[in-house]
N, C-alpha and C positions, 0 to 999 in steps of 0.2 A: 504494500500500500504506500501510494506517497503521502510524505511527512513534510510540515510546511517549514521551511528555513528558518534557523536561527540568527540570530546578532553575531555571533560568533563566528557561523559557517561564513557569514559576509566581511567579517573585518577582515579584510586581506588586500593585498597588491590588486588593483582592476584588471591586470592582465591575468591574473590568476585567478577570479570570481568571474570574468567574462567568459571563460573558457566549462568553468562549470554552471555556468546558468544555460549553456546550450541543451537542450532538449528539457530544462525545468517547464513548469505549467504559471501562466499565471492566471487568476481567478478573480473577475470581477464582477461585484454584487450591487446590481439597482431596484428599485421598487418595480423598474419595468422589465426588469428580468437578469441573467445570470449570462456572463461570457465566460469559456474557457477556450485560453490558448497554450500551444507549443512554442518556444522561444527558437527560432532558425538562425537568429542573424542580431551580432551584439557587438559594440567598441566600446575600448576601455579609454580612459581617460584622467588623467592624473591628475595634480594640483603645478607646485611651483617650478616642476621642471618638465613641464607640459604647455607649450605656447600656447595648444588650438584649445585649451581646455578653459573654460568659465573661470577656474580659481589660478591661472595665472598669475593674477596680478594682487590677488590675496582677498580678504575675504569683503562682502559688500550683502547686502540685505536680499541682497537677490540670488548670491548663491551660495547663505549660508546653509543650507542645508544639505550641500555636499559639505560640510566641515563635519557631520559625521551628528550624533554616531551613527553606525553601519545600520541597514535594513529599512532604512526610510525612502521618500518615493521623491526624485528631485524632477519638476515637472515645470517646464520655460517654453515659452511662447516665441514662434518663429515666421518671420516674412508677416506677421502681423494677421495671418489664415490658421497658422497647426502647432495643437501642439507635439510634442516631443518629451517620453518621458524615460528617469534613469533610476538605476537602483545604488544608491549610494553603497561604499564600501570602506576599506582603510580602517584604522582605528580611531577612534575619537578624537578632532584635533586636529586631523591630516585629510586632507581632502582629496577625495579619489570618487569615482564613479563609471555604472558603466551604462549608454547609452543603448535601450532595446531598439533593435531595427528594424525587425519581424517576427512574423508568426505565423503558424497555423492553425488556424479555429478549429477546435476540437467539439466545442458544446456552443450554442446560441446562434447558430447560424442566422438565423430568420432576423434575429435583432440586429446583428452584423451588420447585415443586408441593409437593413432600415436606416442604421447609422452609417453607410459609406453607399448609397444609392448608386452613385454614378460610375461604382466599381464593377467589371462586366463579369469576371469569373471566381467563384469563393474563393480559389486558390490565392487569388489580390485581395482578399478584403484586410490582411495583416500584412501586405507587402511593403515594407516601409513605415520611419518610424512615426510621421504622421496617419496615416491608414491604422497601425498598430494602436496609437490612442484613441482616436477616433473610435474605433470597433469595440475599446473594452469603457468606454463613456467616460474619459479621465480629463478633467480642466483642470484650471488652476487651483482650483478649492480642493483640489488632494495634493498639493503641493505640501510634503513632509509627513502625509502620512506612510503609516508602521506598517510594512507588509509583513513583520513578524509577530503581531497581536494577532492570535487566533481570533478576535471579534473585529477585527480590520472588513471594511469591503472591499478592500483589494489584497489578495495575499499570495506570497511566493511559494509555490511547492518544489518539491525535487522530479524527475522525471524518469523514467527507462535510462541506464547510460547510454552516452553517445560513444560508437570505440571512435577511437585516435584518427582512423583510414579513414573518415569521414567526416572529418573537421579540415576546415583552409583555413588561411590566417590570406590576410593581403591590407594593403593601405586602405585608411578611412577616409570616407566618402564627404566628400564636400568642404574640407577645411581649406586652410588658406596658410598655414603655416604646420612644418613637421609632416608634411604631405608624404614623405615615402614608410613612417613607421606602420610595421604590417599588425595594426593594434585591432583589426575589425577580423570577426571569425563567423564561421556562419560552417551548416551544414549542407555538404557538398550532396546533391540532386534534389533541396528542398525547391519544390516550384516557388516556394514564396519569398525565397533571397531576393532581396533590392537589383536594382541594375548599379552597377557600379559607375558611377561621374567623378573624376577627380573634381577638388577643389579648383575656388578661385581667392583674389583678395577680397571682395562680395561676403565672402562665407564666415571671415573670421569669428563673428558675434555669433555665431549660430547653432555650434554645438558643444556640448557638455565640459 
């Protein structure tokens, strides 16, 4: 049976929690009904020795909640249309995160649907990491919440393992600086992996 994640399991290196949240589930809970996803596609994201990262330049109101502690939900608004949401990591104090890119909807289809309309095949209703908030119904007002509170409406579980042969690692999509670190991984023949765009100077504010 899977078991929902702890604080613990999460304070770690983002390249080292990005890698195990591949195939975890996430699960989210509204009065108009229940999503469940499979995680395909995730980048990590450091703090002060991380250019493309939010906490770069140190901490500010807007991304204190990648300063930890681990298991919280760091959730920022992008191009002023989508949001984008990350599961913070590190230990308390240290700012690390790792940005969900995809999924595949396992439970809520119909609602998926409703919430990403102009999406044409389910396999895209999680393809990418605005699609992937969208479908599980996440705005700003879950910004910091606990996916490790079993009474959370949104919570992290573990998933089937992923073996090794079916894990890639390559550069993350759309920054603007640090452009060749192979920090985004994803599971090799998921139909719902992103299309990969290198960055521009455009992109630096934009992710995690």
């Amino acid at each position: 049976m899977s078991h929902q994640l702890t604080r613990a399991e999460l304070a770690h290196d983002p390249l080292r929690v990005a890698r195990s949240l591949l195939g975890c589930e996430l699960r989210s809970s509204h009065p108009e009904g229940d999503v469940r996803v499979r995680l395909v596609e995730v980048e990590a994201y450091r703090g002060g020795d991380d250019p493309a990262s939010h906490c770069y330049r140190g901490k500010t109101q807007r991304n204190a909640v990648m300063f930890g502690p681990a298991g919280h939900l760091y959730v920022y608004f992008v191009y002023g249309l989508h949001f984008c949401i990350n599961v913070v990591c590190t230990e308390d104090g240290v700012p690390g995160a790792v940005l969900l890119r995809a999924a595949e909807v396992l439970d809520g289809t119909e609602l998926a649907r409703s919430r990403r309309p102009a999406v044409r095949k389910d396999v895209q209703l999680a393809s990418g990491p605005a699609r992937l908030a969208g479908v599980l119904g996440i705005t700003r007002e879950h910004n910091g919440i606990d996916l490790t509170d079993p009474d959370s409406p949104i919570r992290l579980l573990d998933g089937p393992p992923v073996d090794e042969d079916d894990v890639r690692t390559g550069p993350r999509v759309g920054v603007a600086t640090a452009v060749d670190l192979p920090w985004r991984s994803w599971i090799d023949g998921s139909p719902a992996v992103s299309p990969y765009r290198r960055g521009g100077r455009r992109r630096i504010r934009d992710q995690a």
